[in-house]
C-alpha distance (Angstrom), angle and dihedral (degrees) to the residues before:
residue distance angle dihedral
X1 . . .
X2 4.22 . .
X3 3.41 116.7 .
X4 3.69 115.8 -134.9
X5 3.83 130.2 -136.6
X6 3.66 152.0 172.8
X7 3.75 149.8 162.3
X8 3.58 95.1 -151.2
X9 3.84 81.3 83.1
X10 3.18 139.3 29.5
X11 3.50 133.4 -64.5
X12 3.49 124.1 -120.2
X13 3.72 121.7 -79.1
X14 4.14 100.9 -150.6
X15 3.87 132.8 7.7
X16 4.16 101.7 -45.7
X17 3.70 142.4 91.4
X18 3.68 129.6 -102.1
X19 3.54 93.0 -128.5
X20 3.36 137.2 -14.6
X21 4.14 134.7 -157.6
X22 3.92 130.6 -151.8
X23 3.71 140.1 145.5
X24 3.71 90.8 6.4
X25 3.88 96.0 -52.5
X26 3.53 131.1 113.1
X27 4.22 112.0 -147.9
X28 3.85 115.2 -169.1
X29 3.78 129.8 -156.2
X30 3.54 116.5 -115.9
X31 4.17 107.8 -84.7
X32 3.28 118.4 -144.8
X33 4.32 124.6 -179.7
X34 3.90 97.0 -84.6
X35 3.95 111.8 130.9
X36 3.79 122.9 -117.9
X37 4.02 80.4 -89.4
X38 3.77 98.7 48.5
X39 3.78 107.7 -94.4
X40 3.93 130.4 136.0
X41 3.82 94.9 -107.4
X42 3.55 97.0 -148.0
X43 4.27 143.3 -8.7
X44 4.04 86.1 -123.2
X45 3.61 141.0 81.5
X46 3.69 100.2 -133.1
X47 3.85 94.5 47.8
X48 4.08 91.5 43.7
X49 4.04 87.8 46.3
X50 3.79 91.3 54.9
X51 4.02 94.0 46.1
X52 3.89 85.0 48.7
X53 3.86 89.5 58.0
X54 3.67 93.7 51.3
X55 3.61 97.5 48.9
X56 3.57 91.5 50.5
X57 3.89 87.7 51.3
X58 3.93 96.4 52.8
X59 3.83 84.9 42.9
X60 3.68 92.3 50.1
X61 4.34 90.9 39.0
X62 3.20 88.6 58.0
X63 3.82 101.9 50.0
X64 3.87 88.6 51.3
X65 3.85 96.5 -97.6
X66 3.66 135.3 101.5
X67 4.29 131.7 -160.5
X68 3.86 93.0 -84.1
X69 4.04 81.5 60.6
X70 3.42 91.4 59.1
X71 4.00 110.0 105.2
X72 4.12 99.6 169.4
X73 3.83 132.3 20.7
X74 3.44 138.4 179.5
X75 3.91 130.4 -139.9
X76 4.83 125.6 -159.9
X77 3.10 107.9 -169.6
X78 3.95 120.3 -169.2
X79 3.97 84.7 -159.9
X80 3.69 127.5 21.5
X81 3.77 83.7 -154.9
X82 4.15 79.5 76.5
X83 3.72 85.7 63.4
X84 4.27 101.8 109.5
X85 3.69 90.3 37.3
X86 2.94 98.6 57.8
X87 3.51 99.1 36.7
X88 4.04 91.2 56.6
X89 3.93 93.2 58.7
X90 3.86 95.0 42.5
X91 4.16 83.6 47.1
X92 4.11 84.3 51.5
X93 3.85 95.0 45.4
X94 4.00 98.7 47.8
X95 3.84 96.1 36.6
X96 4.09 115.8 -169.5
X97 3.74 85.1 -6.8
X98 3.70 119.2 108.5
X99 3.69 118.5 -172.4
X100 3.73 119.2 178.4
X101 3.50 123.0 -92.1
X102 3.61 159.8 -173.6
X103 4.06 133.7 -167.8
X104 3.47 122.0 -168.8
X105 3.68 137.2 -166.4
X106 4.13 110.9 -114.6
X107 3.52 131.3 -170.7
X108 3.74 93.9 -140.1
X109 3.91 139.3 -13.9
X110 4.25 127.2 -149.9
X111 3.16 109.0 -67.2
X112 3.57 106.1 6.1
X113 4.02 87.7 -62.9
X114 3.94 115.2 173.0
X115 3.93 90.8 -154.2
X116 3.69 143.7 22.5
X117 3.43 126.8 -172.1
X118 4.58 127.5 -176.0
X119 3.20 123.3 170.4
X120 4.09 141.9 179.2
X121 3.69 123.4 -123.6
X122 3.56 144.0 -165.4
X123 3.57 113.0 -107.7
X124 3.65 118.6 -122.4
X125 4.12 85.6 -18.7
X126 4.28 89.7 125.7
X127 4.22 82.1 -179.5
X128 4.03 116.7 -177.3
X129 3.50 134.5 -150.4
C-alpha cells in the first residue's frame, strides 16, 4: 500500500489519506471545494463542483493517474436539485470518458460542502480516448 499526497489540494481535514494506491488501484478520499490552503472555494454549486474536479486531478497527478484512469466515482449531493449542474462540469472535466457512477442525496457534507466527489483509479493505466 503507497500512500498518496499533494499540496496542490488540500490536506486532509480528520485522520485519513488523500489518496491511497494498492493492487493496481488508486482509491481517493472524498474532495470537497476547499483550496490547496483549506478554504471553502466558493458559496455555489457550480464553482465548488469545478474546485472538486481539480483536487481530484492533483490528487490523481500525483498518484500517477489522470481522469481517463478513473473506472468508478462517487457523487454527495446536499441537494439533488444540484443534479444537472453538476453533471455538466463533471461531463466537461472527463470528456468521452465514462466511468461508472453513483450520486446520492446527503443530508450534509464537511464543512457545509454542497458536493463531494471520490473516485477509484487505475494505477499507472494513463488510458486515452
Amino acid at each position: 500500500m503507497k500512500f498518496i499526497s499533494t499540496e496542490e489540494a488540500p490536506a486532509a481535514i480528520g485522520p485519513y489519506s488523500q489518496a491511497v494506491e494498492a493492487n493496481g488501484f488508486i482509491y481517493t478520499s472524498g474532495q470537497i471545494a476547499l483550496t490547496p490552503e483549506g478554504v471553502m472555494a466558493a458559496d455555489d454549486v457550480e464553482n465548488q463542483t469545478h474546485q472538486v474536479m481539480k483536487n481530484l486531478f492533483y490528487v490523481l497527478e500525483a498518484g500517477g493517474a489522470h481522469f481517463n484512469d478513473v473506472i468508478k466515482t462517487t457523487i454527495y449531493l446536499a441537494d439533488m436539485n444540484d443534479f444537472e449542474k453538476v453533471n455538466a462540469i463533471y461531463a466537461h472535466y472527463f470528456g468521452p470518458h465514462k466511468p461508472v457512477r453513483s450520486t446520492v442525496a446527503v443530508k450534509t457534507l464537511p464543512k457545509n460542502a454542497l458536493v463531494e466527489i471520490d473516485c477509484i483509479a487505475l494505477a499507472g493505466a494513463d488510458y486515452t480516448f
